[in-house]
C-alpha positions in Angstrom: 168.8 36.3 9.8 172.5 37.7 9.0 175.5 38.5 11.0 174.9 42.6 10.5 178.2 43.9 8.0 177.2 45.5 4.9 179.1 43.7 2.3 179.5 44.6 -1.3 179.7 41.2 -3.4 179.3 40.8 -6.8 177.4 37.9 -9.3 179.4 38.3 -12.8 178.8 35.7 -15.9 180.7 35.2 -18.7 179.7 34.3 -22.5 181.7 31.3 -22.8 179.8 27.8 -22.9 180.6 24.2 -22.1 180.4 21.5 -23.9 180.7 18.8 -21.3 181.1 19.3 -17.3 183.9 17.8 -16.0 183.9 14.7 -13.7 187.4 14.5 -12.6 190.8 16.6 -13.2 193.3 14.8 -13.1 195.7 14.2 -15.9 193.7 11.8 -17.9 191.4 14.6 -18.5 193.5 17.3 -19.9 192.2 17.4 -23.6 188.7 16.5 -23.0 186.5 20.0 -22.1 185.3 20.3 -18.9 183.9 22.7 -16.7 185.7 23.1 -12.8 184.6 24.4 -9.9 186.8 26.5 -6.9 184.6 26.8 -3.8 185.8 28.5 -0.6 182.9 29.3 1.6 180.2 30.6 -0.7 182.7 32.2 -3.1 182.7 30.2 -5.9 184.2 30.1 -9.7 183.8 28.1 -12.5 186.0 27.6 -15.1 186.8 25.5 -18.2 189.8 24.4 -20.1 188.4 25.4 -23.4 190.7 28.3 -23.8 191.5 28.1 -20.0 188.2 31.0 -19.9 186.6 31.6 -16.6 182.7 31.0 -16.5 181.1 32.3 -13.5 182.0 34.2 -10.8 179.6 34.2 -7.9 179.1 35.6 -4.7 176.5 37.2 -2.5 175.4 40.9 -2.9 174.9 43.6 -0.7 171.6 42.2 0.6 172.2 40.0 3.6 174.5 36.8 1.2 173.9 34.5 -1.2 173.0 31.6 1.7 173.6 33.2 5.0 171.7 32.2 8.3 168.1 32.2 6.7 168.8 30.1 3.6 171.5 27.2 6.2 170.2 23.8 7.6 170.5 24.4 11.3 170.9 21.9 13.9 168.1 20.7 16.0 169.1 20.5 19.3 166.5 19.9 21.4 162.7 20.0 20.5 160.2 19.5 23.2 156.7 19.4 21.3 154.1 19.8 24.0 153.7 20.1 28.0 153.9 22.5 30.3 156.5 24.5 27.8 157.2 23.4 24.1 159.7 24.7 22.8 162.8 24.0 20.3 166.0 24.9 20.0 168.6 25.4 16.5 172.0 25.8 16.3 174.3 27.0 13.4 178.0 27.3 13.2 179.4 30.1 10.9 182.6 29.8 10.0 185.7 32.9 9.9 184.8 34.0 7.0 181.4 33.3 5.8 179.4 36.4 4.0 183.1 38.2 4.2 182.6 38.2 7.5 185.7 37.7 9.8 185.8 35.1 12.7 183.4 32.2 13.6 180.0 31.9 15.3 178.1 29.8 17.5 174.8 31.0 16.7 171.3 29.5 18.7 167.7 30.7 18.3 164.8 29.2 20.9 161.2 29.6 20.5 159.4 28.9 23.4 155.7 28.4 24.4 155.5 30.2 28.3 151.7 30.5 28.4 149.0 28.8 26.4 149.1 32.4 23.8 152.9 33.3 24.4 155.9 32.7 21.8 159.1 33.7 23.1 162.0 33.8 20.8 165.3 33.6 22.1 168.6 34.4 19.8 172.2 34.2 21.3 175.5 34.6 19.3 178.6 33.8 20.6 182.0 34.8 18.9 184.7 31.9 18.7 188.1 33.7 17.8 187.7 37.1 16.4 186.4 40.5 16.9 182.9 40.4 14.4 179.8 42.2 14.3 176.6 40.4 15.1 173.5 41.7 14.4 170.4 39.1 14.3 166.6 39.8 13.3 163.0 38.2 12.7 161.8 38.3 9.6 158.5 37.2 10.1 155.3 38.9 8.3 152.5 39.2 10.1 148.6 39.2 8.9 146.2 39.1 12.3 143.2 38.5 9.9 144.9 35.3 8.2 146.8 35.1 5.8 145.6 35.4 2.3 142.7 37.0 3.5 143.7 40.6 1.8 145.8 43.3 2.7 147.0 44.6 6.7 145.8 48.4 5.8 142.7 48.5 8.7 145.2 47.1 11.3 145.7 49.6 13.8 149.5 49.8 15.1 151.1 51.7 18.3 154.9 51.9 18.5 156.5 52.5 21.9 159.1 54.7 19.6 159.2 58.2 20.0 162.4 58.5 16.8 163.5 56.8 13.9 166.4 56.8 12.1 167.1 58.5 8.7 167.7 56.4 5.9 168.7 57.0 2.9 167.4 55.2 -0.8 169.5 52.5 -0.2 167.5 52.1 3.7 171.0 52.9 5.4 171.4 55.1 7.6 174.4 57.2 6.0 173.9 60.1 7.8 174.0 58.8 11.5 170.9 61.1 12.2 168.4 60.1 14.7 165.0 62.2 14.3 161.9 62.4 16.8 158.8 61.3 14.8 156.5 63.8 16.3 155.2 65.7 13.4 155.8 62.9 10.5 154.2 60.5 8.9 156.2 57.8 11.1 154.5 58.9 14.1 152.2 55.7 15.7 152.5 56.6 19.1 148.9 57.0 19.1 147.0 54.2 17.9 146.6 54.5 14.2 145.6 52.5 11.1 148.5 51.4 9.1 147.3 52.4 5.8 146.3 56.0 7.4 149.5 57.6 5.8 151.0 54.7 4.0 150.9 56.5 0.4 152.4 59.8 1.3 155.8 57.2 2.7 158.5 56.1 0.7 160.7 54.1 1.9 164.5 53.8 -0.2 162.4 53.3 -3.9 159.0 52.2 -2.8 156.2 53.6 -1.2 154.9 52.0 2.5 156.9 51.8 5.8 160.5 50.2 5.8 161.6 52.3 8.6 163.7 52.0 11.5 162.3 52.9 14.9 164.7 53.6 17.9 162.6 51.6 20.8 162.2 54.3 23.9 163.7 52.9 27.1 165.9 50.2 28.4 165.7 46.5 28.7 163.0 44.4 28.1 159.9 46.5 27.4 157.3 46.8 25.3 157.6 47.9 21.2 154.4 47.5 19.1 150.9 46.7 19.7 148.6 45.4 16.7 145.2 44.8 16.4 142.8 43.6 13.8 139.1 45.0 14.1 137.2 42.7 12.4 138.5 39.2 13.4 139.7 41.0 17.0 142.8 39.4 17.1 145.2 41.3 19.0 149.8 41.2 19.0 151.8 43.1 21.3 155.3 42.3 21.0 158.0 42.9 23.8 162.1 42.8 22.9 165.8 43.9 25.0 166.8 45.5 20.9 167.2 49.5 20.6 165.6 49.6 17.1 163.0 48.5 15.0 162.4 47.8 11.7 159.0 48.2 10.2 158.2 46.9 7.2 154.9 46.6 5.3 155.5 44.1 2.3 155.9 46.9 0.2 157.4 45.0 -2.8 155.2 42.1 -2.7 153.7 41.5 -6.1 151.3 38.3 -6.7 153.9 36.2 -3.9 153.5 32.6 -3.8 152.7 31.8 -0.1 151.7 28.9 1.5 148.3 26.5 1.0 148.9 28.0 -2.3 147.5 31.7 -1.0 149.1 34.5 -3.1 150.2 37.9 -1.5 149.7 41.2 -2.7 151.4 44.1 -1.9 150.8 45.0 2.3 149.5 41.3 2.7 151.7 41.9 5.5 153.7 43.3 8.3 157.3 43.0 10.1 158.4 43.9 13.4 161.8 43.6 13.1 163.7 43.8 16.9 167.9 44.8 16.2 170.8 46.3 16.8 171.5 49.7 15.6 171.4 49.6 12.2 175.1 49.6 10.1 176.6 50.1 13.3 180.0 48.5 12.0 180.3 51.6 9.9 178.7 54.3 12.5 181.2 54.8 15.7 178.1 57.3 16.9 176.0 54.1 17.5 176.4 51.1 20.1 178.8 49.3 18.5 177.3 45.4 17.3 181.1 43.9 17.5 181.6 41.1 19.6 185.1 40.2 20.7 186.2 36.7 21.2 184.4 35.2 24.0 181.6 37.6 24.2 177.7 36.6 24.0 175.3 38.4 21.7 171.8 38.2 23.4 168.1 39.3 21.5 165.3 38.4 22.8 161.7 38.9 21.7 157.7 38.0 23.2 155.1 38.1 21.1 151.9 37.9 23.9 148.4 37.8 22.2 147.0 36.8 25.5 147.6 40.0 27.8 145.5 42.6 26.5 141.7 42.5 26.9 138.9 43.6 24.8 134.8 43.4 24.4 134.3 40.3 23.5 130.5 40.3 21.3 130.5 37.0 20.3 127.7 34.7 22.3 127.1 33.8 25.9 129.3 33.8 29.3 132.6 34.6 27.3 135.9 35.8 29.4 136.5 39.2 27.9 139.9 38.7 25.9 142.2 39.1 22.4 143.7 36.6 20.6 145.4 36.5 17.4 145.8 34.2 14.6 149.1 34.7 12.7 150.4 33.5 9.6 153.5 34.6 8.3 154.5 34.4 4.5 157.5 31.5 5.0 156.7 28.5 2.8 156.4 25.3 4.7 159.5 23.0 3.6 159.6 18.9 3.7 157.6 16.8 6.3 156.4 17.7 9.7 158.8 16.3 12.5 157.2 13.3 14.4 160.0 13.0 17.0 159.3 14.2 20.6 162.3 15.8 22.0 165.7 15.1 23.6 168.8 16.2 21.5 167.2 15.3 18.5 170.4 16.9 16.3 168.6 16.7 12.9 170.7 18.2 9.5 167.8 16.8 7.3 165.0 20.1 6.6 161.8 19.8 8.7 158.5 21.6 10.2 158.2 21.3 14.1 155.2 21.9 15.6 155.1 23.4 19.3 151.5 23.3 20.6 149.8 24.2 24.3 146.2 24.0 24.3 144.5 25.5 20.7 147.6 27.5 20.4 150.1 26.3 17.9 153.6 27.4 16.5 155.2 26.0 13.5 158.6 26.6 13.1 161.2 25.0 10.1 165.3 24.3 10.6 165.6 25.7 7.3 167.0 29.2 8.4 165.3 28.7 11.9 162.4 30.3 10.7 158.8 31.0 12.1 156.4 29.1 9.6 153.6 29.8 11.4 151.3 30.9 14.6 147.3 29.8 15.4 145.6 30.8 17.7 141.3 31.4 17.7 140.0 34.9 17.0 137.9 37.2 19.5 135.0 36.1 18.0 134.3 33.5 20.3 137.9 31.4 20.6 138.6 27.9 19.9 137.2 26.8 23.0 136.0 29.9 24.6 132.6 29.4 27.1 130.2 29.7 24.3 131.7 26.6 21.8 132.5 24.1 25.0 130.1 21.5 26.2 128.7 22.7 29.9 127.5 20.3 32.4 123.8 20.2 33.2 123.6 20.1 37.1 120.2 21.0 37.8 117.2 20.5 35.9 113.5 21.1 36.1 111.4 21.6 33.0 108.2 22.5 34.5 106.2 23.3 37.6 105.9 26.5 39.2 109.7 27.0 38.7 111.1 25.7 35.4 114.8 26.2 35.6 118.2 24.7 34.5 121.8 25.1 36.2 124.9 24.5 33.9 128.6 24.4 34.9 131.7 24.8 33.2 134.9 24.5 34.4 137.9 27.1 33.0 141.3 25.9 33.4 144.0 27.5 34.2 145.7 29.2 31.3 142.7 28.8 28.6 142.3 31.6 26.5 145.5 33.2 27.6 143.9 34.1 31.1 145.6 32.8 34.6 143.9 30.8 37.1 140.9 28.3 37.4 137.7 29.3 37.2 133.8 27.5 37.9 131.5 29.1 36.1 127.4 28.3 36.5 124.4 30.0 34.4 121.1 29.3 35.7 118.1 29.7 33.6 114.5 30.0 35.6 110.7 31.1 34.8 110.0 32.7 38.1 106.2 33.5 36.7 104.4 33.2 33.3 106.0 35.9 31.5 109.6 36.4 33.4 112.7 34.5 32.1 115.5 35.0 35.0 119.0 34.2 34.1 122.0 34.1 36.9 125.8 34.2 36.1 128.1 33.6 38.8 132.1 33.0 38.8 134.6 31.9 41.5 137.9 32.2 41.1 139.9 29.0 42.6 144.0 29.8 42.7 144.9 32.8 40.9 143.6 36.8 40.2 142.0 36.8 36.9 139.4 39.2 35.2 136.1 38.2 34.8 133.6 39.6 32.5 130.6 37.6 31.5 127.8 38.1 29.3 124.8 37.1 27.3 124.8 37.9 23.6 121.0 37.2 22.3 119.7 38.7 19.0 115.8 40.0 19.6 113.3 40.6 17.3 110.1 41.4 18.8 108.0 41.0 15.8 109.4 37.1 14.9 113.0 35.9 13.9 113.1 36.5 9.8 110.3 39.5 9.9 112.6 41.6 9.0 114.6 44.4 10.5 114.1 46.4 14.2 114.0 49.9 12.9 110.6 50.4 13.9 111.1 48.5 17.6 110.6 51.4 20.0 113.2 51.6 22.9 114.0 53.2 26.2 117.5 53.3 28.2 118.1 53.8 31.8 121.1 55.2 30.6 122.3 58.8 30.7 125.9 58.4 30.3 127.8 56.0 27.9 131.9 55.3 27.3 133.8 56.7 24.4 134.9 53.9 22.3 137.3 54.1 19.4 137.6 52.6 15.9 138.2 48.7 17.8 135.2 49.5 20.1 137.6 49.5 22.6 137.3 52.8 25.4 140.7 53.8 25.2 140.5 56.9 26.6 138.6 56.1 29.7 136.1 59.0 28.6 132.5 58.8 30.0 130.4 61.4 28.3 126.6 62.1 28.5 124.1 60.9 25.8 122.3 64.2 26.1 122.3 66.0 22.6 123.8 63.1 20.9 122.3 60.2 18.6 122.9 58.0 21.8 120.2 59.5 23.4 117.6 56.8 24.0 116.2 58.4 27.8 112.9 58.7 26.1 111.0 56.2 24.1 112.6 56.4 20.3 112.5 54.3 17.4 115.9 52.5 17.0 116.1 53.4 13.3 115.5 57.1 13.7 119.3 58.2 14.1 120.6 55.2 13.1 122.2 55.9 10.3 124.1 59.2 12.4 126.1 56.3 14.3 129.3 54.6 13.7 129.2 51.7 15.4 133.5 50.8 15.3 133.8 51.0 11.2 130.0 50.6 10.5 126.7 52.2 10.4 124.8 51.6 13.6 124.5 50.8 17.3 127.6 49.6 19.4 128.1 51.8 21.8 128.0 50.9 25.9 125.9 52.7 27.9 126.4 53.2 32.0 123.3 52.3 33.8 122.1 55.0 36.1 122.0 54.0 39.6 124.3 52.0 41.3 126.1 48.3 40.6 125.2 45.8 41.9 121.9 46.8 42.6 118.6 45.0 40.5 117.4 47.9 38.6 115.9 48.7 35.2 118.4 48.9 32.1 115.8 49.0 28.9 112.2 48.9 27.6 111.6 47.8 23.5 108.6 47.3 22.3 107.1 46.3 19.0 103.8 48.1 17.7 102.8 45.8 15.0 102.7 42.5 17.0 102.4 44.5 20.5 105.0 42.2 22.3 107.1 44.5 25.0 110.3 43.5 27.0 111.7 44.9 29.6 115.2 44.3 31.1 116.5 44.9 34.9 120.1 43.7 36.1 122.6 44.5 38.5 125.7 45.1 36.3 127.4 48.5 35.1 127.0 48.9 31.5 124.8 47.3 28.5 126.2 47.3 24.6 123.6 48.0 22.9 124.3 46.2 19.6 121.5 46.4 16.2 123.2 43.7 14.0 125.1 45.9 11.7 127.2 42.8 10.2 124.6 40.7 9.5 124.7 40.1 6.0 122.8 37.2 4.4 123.5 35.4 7.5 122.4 31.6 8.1 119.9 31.3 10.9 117.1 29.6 12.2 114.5 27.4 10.7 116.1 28.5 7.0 115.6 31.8 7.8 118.2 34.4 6.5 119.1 37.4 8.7 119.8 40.6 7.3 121.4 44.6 8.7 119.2 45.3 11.3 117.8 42.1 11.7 117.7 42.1 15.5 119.2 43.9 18.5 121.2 42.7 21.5 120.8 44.5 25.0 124.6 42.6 26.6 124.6 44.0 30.6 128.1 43.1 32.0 130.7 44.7 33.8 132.9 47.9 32.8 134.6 46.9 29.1 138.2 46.0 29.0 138.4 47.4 32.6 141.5 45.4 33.1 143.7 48.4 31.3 141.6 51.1 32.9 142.6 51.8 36.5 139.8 54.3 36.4 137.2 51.9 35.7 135.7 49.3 38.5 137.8 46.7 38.9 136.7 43.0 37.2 139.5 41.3 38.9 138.7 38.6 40.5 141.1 37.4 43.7 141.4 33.7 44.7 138.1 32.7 46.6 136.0 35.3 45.3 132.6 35.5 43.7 131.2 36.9 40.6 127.8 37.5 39.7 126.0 38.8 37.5 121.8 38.8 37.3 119.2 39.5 34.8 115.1 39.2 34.3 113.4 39.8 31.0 110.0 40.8 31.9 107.6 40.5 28.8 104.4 41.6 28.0 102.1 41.8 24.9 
């Protein structure tokens, strides 16, 4: 983070050597050769009185300073660790001056917990005494799937920026031009992978993104949204800036990052909220000048809560996307153990600010984000299917076997608002029938409610071996369009007639499999609309299995099923020792419309404070 001037400084050397380093000048010292420093700011020279030669000159370059904000001890003002709203505060004071910058600064930055899976960053300049520009950025990379864990290429991006700014090979932008990016490679209106284009950009002298994005609209308002497919973790990032910088670690080469993880070139990503870039030097942009008195205010939320997505992971899971997020900052000295007040620490430290399984690290050494946790899509941290239920009813046999369990959702878990009581009721209504009943009220506030059971079957035995041959039918003659994130982002219902979808009459499941993409893999994950009506018991599928004979049949009262046929398993761990393989089994998940909360089009799975949720199944089998 720098106050915004460009600056041309200079780091010169000399040949000369010493032979001893001074520790005192006065008289006394005259003939003995020493070595003495002149420091003013961070300008600083060295010289010696062996032929009264100067040794060093140096000064910070072009670049952003020698020190500047990001390389200062800041103050810690106040650091509130946990409760209702963690957050921390820093303070630095740069002096007239400082990076040949005129006047001086009172600088702050604030990062701020305001829901259990929302970071809020706060930056606020104010200038002391002279006119002086002001100009103050994030430099935090980003790596949704962890980081170490390989390159960001797969993550798909959308940028609320319909132009960008021309820069030259030095990234400035000397020519003042503003371009749309309709047409170009810098177009991510759309969602698109990162790495789609990434080799045909160069950016200054290297090839990837380091481009700057003029944000459309006013205010505070959304900029980028980032997913990662395979982990499902999901960033969307909201900022009051005009322009952003994107930046795809294009020079990273064999890094040193933290837990001793190395980083590669696009191990990560910035989203980079500012001022106009260079504005001191552009009188066609907003100026970034402050005169005396006058508050510079930046302002950024990185939400990993608000936007919702299929969640395939196991039973009765609120749909969501969550994100874990490392960024490449090494973790300096010890974690902070105090609890808050004005704690107005100069000594370097890690604070951790932490609400729920959601956890910020942040360090006074250039008020930097260390690092963000959260859980992944794939179930959470302490989503419905990892949390301990409580039994309420329970009957193991008779001429109704059945179990009730309850679980209560708080308000705020996972990201989602409002309280929630959640049952799932298990029952053997006759020899051959296994009944299972969801249902959901919402106690104090709207929240969506999606829930679902995600059972692998294999009709021939667990370990047997693949489903190919499992025959099935769908009462299904319609399914939803789903993208590269399985994800129906254009709201498109199309029918399955003519298509490798098409399952209206009894078919083999491996006949067209290997026709179907299911997100970025061979095989079924696509979500089918049951005909007739919702709400209504009614029947969704038939499989069977010729070999051993065993048939199943599945009626519910819901919308749409995923049909899912295992296409990750890979060597996987299960039962008994047994080792599951592609194909190994197949899920049938009934459950409301997917991520219906961001399709107005779709039923709504909102529920209002008071109201009910349910959802009903019976597996019916026969041999």
């Amino acid at each position: 983070m720098a106050r915004g001037a460009q600056v041309l400084l200079a780091l010169l050397c000399v040949a000369a050597a010493a032979s001893a380093v001074a520790s005192g000048a006065g008289v006394g010292a005259r003939k003995m050769v020493g070595v003495y420093e002149l420091r003013m700011g961070d300008f600083s020279v060295k010289v010696t009185n062996f032929g009264a030669r100067v040794m060093s000159i140096v000064l910070p370059d072009a670049k952003g300073g020698g020190r500047g904000f990001c390389k200062s001890i800041w103050t810690v003002k106040e650091y509130v660790a946990g409760g209702d709203s963690p957050y921390i505060t820093f303070y630095y004071h740069s002096f007239d001056g400082e990076e040949g910058l005129p006047g001086s600064v009172d600088a702050y930055v604030t990062y701020r917990m305001s829901s259990p899976y929302t970071l809020g960053v706060h930056m606020n300049g104010t200038a002391l005494d002279k006119a002086t520009p002001v100009n103050f950025l994030l430099h935090a990379y980003w790596n949704l799937a962890g980081h170490g864990s390989g390159d960001v290429l797969d993550h798909t991006l959308r940028l609320f920026a319909s132009r960008y700014a021309v820069l030259d090979a030095e990234l400035l932008p000397s020519s003042g031009r503003i371009e749309p990016v309709a047409g170009t490679l810098l177009d991510f209106r759309a969602p698109t992978a990162i790495g789609a284009r990434i080799r045909k950009v160069i950016s200054g002298r290297g090839v990837g993104y380091d481009t700057n994005y003029i944000i459309d609209g006013e205010g505070m308002r959304p900029v980028a949204q980032v997913r990662d497919g395979k982990s499902g973790r999901a960033l969307e990032l909201w900022a009051n800036q005009p322009t952003m910088q994107l930046y795809t670690g294009n020079y990273l080469n064999h890094t040193k990052g933290k837990d001793g993880k190395v980083y590669e070139k696009y191990a990560g990503f910035c989203l980079e909220t500012m001022g106009y870039v260079d504005a001191v030097n552009h009188p066609e942009f907003p100026s970034q000048t402050l005169r005396p008195g006058q508050v510079y205010k930046h302002d950024m939320v990185f939400n990993s809560g608000g936007r919702l997505a299929l969640a395939m992971a196991s039973l009765c899971l609120r749909q969501l996307l969550l994100a874990t997020l490392c960024v490449a900052a090494s973790v300096l000295g010890a974690q902070a153990t105090g609890g808050g007040g004005d704690a107005r620490t100069k000594g370097v430290g890690v604070y951790e600010l932490r609400m729920g399984d959601f956890s910020v690290k942040v360090t006074n050494w250039g008020a930097r984000l260390v690092s963000v946790v959260l859980p992944d899509s794939k179930g959470g941290g302490t989503a419905f299917s990892k949390s301990a239920w409580t039994v309420k009813e329970y009957v193991g046999n008779g001429d109704s076997p059945h179990i009730t369990m309850c679980y209560h959702s708080f308000d705020g878990e996972q990201g989602f608002p409002g309280s929630l009581d959640a049952y799932v009721t298990y029952r053997l209504s006759s020899p051959y029938t296994l009944a299972v009943h969801m249902n959901a009220t919402a106690l104090d506030k709207a929240t969506p409610v999606n829930l679902l059971q995600h059972v692998y079957w294999n009709l021939a035995g667990h370990g047997s071996g693949d489903v190919l041959g499992h025959t099935l039918r769908l009462f299904a003659s319609r399914y939803a369009v789903l993208d590269a994130e399985l994800l129906p982002s254009s709201g498109r219902l199309a029918p399955v007639a003519g298509t490798p979808l098409d399952f209206r009459s009894p078919t083999a499941i491996g006949a067209r499999i290997r026709d179907v993409m299911g997100g970025k893999v061979v095989g079924y994950d696509a979500n089918y609309i049951i005909d007739g009506d919702q709400g209504t018991m009614r029947p969704v599928a038939q499989v069977q299995d010729s070999e051993s004979g065993r048939k199943v049949e599945l009626w519910a009262n819901q919308a749409t099923m995923q049909l899912y046929t295992g296409n990750w398993l890979n060597h996987t761990k299960g039962k008994d020792g047994k080792v599951y393989n592609q194909y190994a089994g197949f899920t049938l998940e009934t459950m409301g419309y997917v991520d219906a909360v961001n399709h107005p089009e779709f039923p709504s799975q909102t529920l209002l404070p008071g109201q009910e949720y349910k959802h009903d199944m019976v597996f019916k089998f026969s041999f």
